[in-house]
C-alpha positions as a Markdown table, in Angstrom:
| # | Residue | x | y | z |
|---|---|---|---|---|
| 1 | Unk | 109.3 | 114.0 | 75.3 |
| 2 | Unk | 110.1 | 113.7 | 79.0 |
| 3 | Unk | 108.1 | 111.5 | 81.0 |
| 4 | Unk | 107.4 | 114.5 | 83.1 |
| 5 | Unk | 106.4 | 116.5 | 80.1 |
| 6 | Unk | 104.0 | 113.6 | 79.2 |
| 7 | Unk | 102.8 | 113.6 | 82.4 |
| 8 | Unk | 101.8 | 117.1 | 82.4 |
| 9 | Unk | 100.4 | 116.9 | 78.6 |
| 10 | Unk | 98.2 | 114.0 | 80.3 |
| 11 | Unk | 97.1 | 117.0 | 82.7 |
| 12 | Unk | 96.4 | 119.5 | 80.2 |
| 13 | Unk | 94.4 | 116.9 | 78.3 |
| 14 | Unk | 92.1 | 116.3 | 81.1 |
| 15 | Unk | 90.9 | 119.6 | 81.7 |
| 16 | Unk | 90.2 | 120.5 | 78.2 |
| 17 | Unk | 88.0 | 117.3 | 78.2 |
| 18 | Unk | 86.4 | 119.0 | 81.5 |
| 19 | Unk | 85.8 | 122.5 | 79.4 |
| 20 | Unk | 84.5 | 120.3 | 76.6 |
| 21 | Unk | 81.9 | 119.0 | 79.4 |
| 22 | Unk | 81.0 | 122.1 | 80.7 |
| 23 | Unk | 80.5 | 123.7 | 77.7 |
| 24 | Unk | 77.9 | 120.5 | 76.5 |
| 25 | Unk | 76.1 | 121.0 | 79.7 |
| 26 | Unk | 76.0 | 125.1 | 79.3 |
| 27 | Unk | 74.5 | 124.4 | 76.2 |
| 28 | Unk | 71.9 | 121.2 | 77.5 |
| 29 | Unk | 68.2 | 123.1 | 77.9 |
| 30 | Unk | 66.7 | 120.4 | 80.2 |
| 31 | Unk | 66.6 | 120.7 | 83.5 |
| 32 | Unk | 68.2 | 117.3 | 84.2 |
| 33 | Unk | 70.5 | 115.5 | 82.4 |
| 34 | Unk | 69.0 | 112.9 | 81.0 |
| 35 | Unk | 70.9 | 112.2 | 77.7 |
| 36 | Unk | 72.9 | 109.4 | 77.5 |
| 37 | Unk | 75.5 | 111.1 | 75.4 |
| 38 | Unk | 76.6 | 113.7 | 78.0 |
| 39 | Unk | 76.2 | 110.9 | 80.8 |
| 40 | Unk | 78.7 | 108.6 | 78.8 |
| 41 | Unk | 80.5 | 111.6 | 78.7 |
| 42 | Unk | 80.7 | 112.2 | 82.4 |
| 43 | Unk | 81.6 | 108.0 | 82.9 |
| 44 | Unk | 84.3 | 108.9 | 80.4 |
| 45 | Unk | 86.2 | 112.0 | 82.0 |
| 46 | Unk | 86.0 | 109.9 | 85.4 |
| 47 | Unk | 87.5 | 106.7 | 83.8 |
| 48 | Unk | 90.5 | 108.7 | 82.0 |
| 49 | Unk | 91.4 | 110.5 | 85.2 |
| 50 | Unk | 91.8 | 107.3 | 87.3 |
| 51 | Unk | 93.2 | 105.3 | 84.8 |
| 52 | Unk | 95.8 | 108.0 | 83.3 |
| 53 | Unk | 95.6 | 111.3 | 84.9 |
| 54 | Unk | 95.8 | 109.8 | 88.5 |
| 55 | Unk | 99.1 | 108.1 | 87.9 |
| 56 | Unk | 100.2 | 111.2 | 85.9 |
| 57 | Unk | 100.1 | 113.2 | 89.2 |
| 58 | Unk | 101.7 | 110.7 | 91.1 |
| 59 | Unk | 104.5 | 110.4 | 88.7 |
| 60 | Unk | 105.3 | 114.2 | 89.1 |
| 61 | Unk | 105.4 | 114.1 | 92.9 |
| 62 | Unk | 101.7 | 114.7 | 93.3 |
| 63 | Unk | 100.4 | 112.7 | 96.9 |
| 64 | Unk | 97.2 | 111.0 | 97.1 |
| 65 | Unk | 96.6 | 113.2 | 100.3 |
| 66 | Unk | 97.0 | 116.2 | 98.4 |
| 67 | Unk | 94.7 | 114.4 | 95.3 |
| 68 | Unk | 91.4 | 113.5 | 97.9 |
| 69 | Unk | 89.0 | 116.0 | 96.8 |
| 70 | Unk | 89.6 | 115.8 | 93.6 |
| 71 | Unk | 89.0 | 112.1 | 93.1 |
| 72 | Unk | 86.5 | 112.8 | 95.7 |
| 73 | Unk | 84.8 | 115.4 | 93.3 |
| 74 | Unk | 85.7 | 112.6 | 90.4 |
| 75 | Unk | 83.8 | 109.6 | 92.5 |
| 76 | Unk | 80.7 | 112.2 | 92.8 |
| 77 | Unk | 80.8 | 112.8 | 89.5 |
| 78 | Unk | 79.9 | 108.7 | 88.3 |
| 79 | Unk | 77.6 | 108.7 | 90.7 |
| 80 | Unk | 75.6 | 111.4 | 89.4 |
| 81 | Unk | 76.0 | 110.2 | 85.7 |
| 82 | Unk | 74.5 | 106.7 | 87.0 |
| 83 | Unk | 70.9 | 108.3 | 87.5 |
| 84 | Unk | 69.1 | 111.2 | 85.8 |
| 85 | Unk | 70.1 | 114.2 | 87.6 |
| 86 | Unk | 69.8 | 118.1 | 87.8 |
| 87 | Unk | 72.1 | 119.9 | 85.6 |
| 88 | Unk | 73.0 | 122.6 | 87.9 |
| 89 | Unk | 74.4 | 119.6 | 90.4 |
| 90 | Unk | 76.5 | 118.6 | 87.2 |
| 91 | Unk | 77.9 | 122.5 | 86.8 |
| 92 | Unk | 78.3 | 122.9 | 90.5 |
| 93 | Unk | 80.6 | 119.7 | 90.9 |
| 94 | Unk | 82.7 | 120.8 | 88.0 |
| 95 | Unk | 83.2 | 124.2 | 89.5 |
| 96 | Unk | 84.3 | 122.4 | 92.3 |
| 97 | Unk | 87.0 | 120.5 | 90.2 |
| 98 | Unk | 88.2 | 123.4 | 88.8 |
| 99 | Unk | 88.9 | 125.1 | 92.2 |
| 100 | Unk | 90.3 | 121.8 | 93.2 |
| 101 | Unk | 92.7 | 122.2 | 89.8 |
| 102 | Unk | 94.5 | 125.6 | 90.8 |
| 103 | Unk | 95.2 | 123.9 | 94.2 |
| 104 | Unk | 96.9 | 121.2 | 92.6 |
| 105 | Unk | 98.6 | 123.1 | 89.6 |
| 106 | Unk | 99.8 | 125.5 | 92.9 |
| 107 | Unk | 101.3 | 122.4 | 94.1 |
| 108 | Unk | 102.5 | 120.9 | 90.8 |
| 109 | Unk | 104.3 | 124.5 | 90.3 |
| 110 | Unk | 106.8 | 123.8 | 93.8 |
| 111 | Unk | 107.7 | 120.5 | 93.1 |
| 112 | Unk | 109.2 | 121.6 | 89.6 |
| 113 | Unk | 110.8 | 124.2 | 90.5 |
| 114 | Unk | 111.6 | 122.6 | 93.8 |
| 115 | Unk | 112.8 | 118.9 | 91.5 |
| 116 | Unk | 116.2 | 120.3 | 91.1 |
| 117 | Unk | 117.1 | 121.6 | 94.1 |
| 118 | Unk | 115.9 | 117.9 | 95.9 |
| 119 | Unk | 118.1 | 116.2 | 93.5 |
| 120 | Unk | 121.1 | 118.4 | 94.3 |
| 121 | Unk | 120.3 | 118.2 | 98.3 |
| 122 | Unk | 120.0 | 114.5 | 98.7 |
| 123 | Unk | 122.6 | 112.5 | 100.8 |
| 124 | Unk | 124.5 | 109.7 | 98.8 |
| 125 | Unk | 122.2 | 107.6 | 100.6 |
| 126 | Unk | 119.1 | 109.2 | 99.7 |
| 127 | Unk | 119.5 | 109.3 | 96.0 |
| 128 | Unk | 120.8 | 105.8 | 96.1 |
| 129 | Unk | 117.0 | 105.0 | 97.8 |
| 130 | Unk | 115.4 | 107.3 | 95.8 |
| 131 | Unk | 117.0 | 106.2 | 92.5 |
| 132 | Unk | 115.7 | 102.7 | 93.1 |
| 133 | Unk | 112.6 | 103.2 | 94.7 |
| 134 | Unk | 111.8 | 105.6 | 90.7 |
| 135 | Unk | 112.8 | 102.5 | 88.9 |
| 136 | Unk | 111.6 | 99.6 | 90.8 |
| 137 | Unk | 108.5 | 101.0 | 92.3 |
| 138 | Unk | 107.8 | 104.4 | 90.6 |
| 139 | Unk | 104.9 | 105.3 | 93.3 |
| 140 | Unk | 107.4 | 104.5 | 96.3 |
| 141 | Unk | 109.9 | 107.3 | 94.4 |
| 142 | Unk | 107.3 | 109.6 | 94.0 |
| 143 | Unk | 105.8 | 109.3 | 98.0 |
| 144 | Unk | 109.9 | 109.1 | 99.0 |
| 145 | Unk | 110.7 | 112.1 | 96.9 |
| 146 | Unk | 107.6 | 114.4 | 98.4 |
| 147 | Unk | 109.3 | 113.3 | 102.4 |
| 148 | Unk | 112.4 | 115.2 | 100.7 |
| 149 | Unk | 110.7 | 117.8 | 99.6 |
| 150 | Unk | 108.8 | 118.4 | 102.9 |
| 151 | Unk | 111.8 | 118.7 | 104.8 |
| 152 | Unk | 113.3 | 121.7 | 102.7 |
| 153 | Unk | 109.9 | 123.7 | 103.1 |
| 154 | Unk | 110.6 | 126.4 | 105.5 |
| 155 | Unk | 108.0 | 126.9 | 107.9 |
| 156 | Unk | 105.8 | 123.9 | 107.3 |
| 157 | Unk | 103.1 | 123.5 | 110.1 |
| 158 | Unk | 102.6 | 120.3 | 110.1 |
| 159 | Unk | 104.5 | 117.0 | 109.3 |
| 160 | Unk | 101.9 | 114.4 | 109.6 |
| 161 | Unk | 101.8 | 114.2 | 106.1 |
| 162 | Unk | 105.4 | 113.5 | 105.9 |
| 163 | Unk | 105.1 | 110.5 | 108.7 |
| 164 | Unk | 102.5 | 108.5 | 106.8 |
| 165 | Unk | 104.5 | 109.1 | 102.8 |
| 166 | Unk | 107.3 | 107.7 | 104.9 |
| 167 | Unk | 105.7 | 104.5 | 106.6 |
| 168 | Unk | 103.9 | 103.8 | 102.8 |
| 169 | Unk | 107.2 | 103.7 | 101.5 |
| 170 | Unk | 108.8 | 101.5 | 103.5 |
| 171 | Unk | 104.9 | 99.3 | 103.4 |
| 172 | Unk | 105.1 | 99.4 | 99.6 |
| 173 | Unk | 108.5 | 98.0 | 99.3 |
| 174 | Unk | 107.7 | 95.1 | 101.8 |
| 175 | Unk | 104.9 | 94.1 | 99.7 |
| 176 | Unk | 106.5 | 94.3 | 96.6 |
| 177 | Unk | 109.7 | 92.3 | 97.7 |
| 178 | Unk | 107.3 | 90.0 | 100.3 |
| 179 | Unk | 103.9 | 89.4 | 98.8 |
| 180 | Unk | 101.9 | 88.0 | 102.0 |
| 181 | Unk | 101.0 | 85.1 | 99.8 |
| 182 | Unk | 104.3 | 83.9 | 99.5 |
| 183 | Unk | 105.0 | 85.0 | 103.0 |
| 184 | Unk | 102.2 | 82.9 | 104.2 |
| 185 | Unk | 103.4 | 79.7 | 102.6 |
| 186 | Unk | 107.0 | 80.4 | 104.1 |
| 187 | Unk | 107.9 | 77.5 | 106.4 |
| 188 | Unk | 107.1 | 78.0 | 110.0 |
| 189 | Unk | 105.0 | 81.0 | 109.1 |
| 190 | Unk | 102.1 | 81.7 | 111.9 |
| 191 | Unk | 99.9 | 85.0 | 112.1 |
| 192 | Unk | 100.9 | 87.5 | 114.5 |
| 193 | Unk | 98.3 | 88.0 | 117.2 |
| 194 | Unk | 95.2 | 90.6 | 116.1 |
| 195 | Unk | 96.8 | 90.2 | 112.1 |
| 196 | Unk | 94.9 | 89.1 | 109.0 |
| 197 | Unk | 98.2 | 88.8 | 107.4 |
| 198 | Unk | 101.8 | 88.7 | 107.9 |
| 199 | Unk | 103.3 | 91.7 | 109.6 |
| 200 | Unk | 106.3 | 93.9 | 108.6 |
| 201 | Unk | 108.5 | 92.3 | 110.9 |
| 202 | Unk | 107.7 | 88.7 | 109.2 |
| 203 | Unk | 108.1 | 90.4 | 105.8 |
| 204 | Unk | 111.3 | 91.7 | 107.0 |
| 205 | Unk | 112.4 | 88.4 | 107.9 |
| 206 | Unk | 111.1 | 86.7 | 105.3 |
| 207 | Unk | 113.4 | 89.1 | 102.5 |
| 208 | Unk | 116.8 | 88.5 | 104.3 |
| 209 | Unk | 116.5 | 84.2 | 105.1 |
| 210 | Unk | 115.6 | 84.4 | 101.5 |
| 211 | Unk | 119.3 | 86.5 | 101.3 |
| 212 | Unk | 121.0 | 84.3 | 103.8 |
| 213 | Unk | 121.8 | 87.6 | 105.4 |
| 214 | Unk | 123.6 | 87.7 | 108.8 |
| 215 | Unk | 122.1 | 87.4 | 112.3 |
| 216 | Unk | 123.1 | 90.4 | 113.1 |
| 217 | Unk | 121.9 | 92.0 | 110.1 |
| 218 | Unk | 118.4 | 90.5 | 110.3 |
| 219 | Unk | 118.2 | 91.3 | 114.7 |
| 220 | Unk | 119.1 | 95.1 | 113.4 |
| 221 | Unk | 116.5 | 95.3 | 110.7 |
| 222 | Unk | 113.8 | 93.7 | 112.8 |
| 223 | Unk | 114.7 | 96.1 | 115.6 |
| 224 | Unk | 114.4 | 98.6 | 112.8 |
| 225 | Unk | 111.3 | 97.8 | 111.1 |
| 226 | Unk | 109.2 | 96.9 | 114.6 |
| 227 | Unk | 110.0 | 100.9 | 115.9 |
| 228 | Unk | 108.7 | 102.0 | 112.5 |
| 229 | Unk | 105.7 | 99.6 | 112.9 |
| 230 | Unk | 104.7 | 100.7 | 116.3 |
| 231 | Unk | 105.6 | 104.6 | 116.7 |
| 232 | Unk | 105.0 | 106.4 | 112.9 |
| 233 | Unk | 100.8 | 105.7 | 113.4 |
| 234 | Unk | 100.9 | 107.4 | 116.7 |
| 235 | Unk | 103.3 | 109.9 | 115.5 |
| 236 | Unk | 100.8 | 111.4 | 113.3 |
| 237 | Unk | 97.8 | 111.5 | 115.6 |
| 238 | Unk | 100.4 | 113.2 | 118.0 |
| 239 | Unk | 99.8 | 116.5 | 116.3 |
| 240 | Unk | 96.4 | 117.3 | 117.0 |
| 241 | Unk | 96.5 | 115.9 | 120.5 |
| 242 | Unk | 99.3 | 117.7 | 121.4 |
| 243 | Unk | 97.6 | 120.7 | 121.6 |
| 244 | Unk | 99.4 | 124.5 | 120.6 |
| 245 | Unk | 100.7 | 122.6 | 117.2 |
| 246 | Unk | 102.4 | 125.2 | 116.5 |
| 247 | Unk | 104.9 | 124.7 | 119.9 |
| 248 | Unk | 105.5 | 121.5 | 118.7 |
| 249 | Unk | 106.2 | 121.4 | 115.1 |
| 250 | Unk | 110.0 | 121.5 | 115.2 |
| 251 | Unk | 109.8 | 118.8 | 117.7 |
| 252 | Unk | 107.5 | 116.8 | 115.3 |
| 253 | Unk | 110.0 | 117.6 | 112.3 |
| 254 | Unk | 112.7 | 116.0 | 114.9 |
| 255 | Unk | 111.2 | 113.1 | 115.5 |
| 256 | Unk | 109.5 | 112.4 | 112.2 |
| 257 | Unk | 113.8 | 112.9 | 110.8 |
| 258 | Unk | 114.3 | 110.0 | 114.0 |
| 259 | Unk | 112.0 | 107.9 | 112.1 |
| 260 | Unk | 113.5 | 108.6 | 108.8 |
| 261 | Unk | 116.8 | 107.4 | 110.1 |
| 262 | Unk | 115.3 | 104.3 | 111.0 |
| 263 | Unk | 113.1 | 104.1 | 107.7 |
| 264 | Unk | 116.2 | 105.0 | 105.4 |
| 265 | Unk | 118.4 | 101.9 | 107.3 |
| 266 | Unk | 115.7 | 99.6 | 106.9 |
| 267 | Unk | 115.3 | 100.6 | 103.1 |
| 268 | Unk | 118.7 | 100.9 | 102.4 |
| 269 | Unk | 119.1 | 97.2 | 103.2 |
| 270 | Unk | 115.9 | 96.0 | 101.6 |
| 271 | Unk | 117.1 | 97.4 | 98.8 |
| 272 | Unk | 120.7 | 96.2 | 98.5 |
| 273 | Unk | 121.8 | 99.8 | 98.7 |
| 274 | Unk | 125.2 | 99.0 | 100.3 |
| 275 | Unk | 126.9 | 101.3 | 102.2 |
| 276 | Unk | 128.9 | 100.9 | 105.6 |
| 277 | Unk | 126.4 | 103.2 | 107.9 |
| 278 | Unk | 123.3 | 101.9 | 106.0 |
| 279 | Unk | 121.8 | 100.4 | 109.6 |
| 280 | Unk | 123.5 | 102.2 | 112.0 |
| 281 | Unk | 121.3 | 103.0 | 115.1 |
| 282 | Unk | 120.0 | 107.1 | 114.4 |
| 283 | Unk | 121.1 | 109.4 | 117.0 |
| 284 | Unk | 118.2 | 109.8 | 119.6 |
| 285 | Unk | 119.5 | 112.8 | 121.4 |
């Protein structure tokens, strides 16, 4: 079995445990749910779905932006299974999840039939990054994989989604090759002003002096790493003060491409991916 055929066995296993719920509270007389059975029960569904379902989704492309209401819908669902409360709050928040599940399976239905066609689209560069990121940090694939994937949709309205999968990536990496704890007991290592711990820059750093890389090498992915730093936040809150979004989206998907220039260099080196162009300066025009 495929891991992506596990992962959406894992998926078909959590609803039928969600039917198997319903159908025990369907068949509950009281008025509230009092029984301890169908509570452990609730506690139970909730557990499996952040434990195995959650990374499931993730593992088949699925964002965390897209998941919110359903882990939402999931958090509501231990709270009410922590007091005694009315069944008909139970079956409303499980109606919920199930309206929340043909959104997702909607979603989960592009990115299989859209896998292929990313993995025959991608730039040497961009399989190299994407290859790694899937083995070293599977979650980083996944969030680097769904920026691909937004760029082929035709006619997306919005690409705010796409700016803050691409800045995770890039912050996942960092922390994974640069704990802060080790960063912090670097030699000569002193908190940027307004930080609680080191910034990307000093993680940045930190990776190539451990690399002996080149001056030039480290000035370029500084440069690199600060524009990221300072411009994909505000990029994203650009879209709704912009005004007309719709005027602007192809000059959001150009700049948000801009940053992925800069995010793809930066990665390309963190990552040992070694190709001539890997930090060239992206065009700006």
């Amino acid at each position: 079995m495929s891991s992506r055929e596990a992962h959406l066995k894992t998926w078909e296993t959590f609803w039928s445990l969600v039917d198997s719920f319903a159908s025990a509270l369907s068949r509950y007389k009281a008025r509230n749910v009092n029984a301890s059975g169908l509570r452990h029960q609730a506690r139970t569904l909730v557990e499996g779905y952040f434990r195995e379902v959650k990374p499931a989704l993730r593992g088949l492309g699925v964002t965390h932006n897209t998941m919110k209401d359903l882990d939402a819908d999931l958090q509501r669902l231990i709270g009410l299974s922590i007091g005694k409360n009315s069944k008909t709050s139970y079956q409303r928040l499980v109606r919920g999840m199930k309206r929340q599940r043909k959104n997702l399976e909607t979603g989960l239905e592009f990115l299989i039939g859209a896998e292929s066609a990313a993995s025959a689209t991608t730039s040497g560069s961009e399989g190299a990054i994407l290859s790694t990121l899937e083995r070293m940090i599977p979650t980083a694939g996944a969030s680097y994989k769904q920026v691909l994937l937004d760029f082929q949709i035709q006619g997306r309205s919005s690409y705010r989604g796409t700016a803050a999968e691409l800045r995770e990536v890039v912050r996942e990496v960092l922390d994974h090759l640069a704990p802060d704890a080790d960063v912090t007991k670097s030699t000569g290592f002193k908190l940027e002003a307004d930080l609680k711990g080191p910034s990307m820059k000093q993680k940045v750093r930190f990776i190539l002096n451990a690399r002996k890389a080149s001056h030039g090498a480290l000035q370029t992915a500084e440069d690199s790493i600060k524009h990221l730093d300072e411009n994909l936040p505000s990029l994203g809150r650009a879209v709704y003060t912009r005004g007309a979004i719709d005027v602007h989206t192809g000059r959001t998907r150009e700049e948000v491409l801009n940053f992925k220039s800069y995010a793809d260099a930066i990665l390309g080196e963190l990552l040992e991916i070694h190709k001539p162009i890997a930090l060239a300066a992206p065009n700006k025009e």
